[in-house]
C-alpha positions in Angstrom: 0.0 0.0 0.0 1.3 3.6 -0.8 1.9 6.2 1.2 -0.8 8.0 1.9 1.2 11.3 2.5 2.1 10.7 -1.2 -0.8 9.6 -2.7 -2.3 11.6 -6.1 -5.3 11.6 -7.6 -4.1 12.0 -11.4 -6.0 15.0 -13.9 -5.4 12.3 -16.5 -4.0 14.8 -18.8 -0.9 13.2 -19.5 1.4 16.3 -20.0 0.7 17.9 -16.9 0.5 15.3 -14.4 4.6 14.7 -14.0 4.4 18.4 -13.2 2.5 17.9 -11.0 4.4 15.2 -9.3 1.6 12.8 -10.0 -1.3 14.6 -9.7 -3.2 16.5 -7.4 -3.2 15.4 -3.6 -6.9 13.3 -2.7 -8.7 15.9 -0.3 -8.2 19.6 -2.6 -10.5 21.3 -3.8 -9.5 23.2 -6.5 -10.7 26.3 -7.5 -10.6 27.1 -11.6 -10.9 30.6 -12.9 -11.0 31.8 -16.4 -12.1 34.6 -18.8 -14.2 33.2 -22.0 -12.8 30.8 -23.8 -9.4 30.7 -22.1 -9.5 27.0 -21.5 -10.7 26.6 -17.7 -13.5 24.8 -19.2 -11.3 22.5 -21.4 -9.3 21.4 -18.3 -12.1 20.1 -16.9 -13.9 18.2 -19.7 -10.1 16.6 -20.1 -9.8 15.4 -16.6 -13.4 14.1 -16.5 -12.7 12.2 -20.0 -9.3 10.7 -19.8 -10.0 9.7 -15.5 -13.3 7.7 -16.9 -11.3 6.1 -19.9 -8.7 5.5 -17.1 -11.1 3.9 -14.8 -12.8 1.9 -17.6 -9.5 0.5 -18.5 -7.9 -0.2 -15.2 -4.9 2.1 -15.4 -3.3 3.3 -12.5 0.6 3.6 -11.3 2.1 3.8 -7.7 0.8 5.9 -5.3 -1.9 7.4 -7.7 -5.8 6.5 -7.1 -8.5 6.3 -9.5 -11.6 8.0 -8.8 -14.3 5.6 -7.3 -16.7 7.5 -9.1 -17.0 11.0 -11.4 -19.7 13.0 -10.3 -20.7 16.2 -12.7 -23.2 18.6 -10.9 -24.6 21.3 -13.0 -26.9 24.4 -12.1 -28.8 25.5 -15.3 -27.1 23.0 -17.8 -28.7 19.6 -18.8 -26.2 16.8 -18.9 -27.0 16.4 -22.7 -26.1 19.8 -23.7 -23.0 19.2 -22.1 -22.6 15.7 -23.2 -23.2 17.3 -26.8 -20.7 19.9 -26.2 -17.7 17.3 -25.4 -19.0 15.4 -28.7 -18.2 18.2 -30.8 -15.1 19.0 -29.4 -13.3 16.1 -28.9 -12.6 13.0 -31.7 -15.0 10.1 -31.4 -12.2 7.8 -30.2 -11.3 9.9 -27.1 -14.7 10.0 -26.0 -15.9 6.4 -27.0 -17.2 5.3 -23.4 -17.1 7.9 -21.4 -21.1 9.4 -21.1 -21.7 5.7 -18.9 -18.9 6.7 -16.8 -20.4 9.9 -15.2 -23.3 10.6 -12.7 -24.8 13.9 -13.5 -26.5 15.8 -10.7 -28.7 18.7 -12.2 -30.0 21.0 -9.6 -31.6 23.0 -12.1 -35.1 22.8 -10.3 -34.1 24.5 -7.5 -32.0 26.6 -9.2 -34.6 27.9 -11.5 -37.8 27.5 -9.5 -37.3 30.7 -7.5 -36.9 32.9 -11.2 -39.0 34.4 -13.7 -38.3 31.5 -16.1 -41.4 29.2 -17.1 -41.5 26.3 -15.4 -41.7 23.7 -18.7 -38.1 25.0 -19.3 -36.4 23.7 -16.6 -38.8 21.1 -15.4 -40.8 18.2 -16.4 -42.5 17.4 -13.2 -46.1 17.3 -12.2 -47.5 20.4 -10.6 -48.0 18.3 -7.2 -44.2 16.8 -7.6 -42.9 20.7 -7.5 -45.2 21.7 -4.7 -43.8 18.6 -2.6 -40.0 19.3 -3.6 -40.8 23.2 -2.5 -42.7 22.3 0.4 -39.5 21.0 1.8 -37.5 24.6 2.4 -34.3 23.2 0.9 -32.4 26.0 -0.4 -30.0 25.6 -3.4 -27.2 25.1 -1.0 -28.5 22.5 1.0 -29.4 20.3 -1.4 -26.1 20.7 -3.1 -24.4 19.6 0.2 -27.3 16.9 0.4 -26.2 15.5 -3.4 -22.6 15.7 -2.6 -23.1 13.5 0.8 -24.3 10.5 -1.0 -20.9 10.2 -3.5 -18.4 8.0 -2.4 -15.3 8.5 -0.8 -12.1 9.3 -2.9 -14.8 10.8 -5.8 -14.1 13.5 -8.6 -16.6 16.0 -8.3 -16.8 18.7 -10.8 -19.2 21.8 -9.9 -20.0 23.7 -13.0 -20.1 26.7 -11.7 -20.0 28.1 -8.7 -21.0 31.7 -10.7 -24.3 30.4 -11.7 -24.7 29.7 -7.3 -22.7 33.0 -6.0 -24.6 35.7 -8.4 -28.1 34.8 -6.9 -26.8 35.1 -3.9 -26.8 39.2 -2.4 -27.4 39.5 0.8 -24.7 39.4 3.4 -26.9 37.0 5.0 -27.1 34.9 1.8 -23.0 35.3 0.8 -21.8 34.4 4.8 -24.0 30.7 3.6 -21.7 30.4 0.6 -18.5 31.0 2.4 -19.5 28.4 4.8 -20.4 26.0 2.6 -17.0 26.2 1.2 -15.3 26.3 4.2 -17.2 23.1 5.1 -16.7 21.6 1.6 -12.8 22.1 2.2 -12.8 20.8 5.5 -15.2 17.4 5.1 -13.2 16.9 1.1 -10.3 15.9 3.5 -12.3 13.4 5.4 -13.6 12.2 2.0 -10.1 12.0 0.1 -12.4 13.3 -3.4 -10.7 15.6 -5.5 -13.4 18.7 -6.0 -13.0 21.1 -9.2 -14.7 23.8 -9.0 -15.5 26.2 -12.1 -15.6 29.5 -11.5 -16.0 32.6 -14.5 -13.9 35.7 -13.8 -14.8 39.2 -13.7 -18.4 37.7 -12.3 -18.2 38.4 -8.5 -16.1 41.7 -7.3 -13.0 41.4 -6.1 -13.0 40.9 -2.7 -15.8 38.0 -2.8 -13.6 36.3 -5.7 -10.5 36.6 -2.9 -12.7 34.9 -0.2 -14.3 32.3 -2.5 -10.5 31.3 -3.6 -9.2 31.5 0.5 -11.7 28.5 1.0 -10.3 26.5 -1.8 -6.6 24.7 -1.4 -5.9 25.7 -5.3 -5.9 28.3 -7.5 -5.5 28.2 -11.5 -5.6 31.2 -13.4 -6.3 30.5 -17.0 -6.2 33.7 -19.4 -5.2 34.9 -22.7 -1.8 36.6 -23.1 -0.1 37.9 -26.5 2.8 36.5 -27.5 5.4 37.0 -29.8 4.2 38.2 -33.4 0.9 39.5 -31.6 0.0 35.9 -31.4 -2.6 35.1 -28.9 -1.7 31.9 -26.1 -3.9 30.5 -23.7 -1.5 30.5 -20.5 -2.7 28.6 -17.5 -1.3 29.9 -13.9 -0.9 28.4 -10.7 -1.7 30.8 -8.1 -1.4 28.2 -4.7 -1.7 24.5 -4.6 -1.4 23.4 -1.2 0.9 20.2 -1.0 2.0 20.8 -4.8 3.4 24.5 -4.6 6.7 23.6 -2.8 7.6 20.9 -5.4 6.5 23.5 -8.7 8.5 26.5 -7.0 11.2 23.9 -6.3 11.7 23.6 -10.2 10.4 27.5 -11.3 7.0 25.6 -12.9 4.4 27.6 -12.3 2.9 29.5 -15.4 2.4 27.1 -18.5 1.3 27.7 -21.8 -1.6 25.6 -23.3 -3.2 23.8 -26.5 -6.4 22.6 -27.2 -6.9 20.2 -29.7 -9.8 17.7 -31.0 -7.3 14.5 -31.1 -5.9 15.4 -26.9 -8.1 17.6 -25.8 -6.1 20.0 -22.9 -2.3 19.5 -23.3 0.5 21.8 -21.3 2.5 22.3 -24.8 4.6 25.1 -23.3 6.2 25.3 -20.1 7.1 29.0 -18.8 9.6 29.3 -16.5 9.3 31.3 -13.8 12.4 33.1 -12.1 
């Protein structure tokens, strides 16, 4: 048995994972942030698809663990548009597989249910079924935590986004319940040994709620857009803090990295910027 000091959970994208010494420590919750199109949202579909083919196919190396399960939860997105939006930008052979290998949790109901939106959009539940689920109180919130309490231990949990949660929520009252929900999330993740990813869009919350947001999660990558040479454009992704990985990518001046997406690897670190 390995180490459990040692232990990674890999992203699965091949060219960043030695970088990482392995992967990313069991337990982090990792907080991705990105303007439009940057490729925050790239990383994510990579890790989810190439840790299912992983898992389907039994790899696994010393002192790494495979995911027990892969657990997407989405807001306001059905799992079909976002199974659609992975078919078209990937090759069929990278994918083949993968849609059994994720449990999709839409909270979309009680995302949408307090909104002006009509309710056949979002819903296709009887009239009593709606009244029952609101007669219950649960706030958006709660039943996240509620979903997230039934995956097993030593889980990768994606939560697409946590901008679709934090802009409905303005009150002090209503932001102190995000922060602790985080903070909880950070602290039971280690109990759990999962690896959470969190999306997260940037320029959506102000400043100061983006820095407390980020101070509840044990990672931040930066992904952004940054002219190069030529005036040609380079998606750059940036590690901002990555508790238990920081020390070994300082050690060796790895911290900023330029990026590639393509429909053949999806996410690949095809640049590595040194950092002095």
């Amino acid at each position: 048995m390995g180490d459990i000091t040692t232990e990674r959970m890999p992203t699965g994208i091949t060219s960043l994972d030695p970088v990482l010494d392995g992967g990313i420590p069991p337990g982090s919750v990792v907080l991705l942030s990105g303007t439009q199109g940057s490729g925050s949202r790239e990383f994510m579909y990579s890790s989810v698809i190439f840790l299912a083919n992983m898992k389907r196919t039994g790899q696994s190396m010393n002192n790494t663990i495979l995911p027990e399960e892969i657990a997407y939860i989405t807001f306001t997105r059905l799992s079909e548009s976002i199974l659609k939006e992975i078919r078209l930008s990937f090759k069929k052979d990278l994918i083949e597989g993968v849609e059994g290998s994720i449990k999709f949790i839409d909270l979309s109901e009680i995302y949408f249910e307090s909104t002006v939106v009509p309710t056949g959009w979002y819903s296709d539940s009887t009239i009593l079924e709606r009244f029952q689920k609101k007669s219950s109180d649960e706030s958006l919130i709660g039943a996240l935590a509620a979903k997230l309490n039934e995956l097993p231990d030593k889980s990768l949990i994606v939560i697409d986004s946590i901008s679709d949660v934090a802009t409905g929520y303005c009150t002090p009252t209503e932001w102190k319940e995000i922060v602790g929900f985080l903070r909880g999330l950070q602290r039971i993740s280690k109990k759990w040994n999962s690896t959470i990813m969190i999306l997260i869009s940037d320029g959506i919350l102000s400043e100061q709620k983006f820095m407390e947001v980020a101070d509840c999660c044990d990672a931040l990558v930066n992904f952004s857009w940054e002219e190069s040479s030529g005036r040609k454009r380079q998606r750059i992704m940036f590690f901002e803090k990555f508790a238990g990985v920081m020390p070994h990518l300082e050690e060796n001046d790895l911290v900023k990295f330029g990026v590639k997406i393509s429909p053949e690897a999806g996410f690949e670190v095809s640049n590595i910027r040194v950092v002095i």
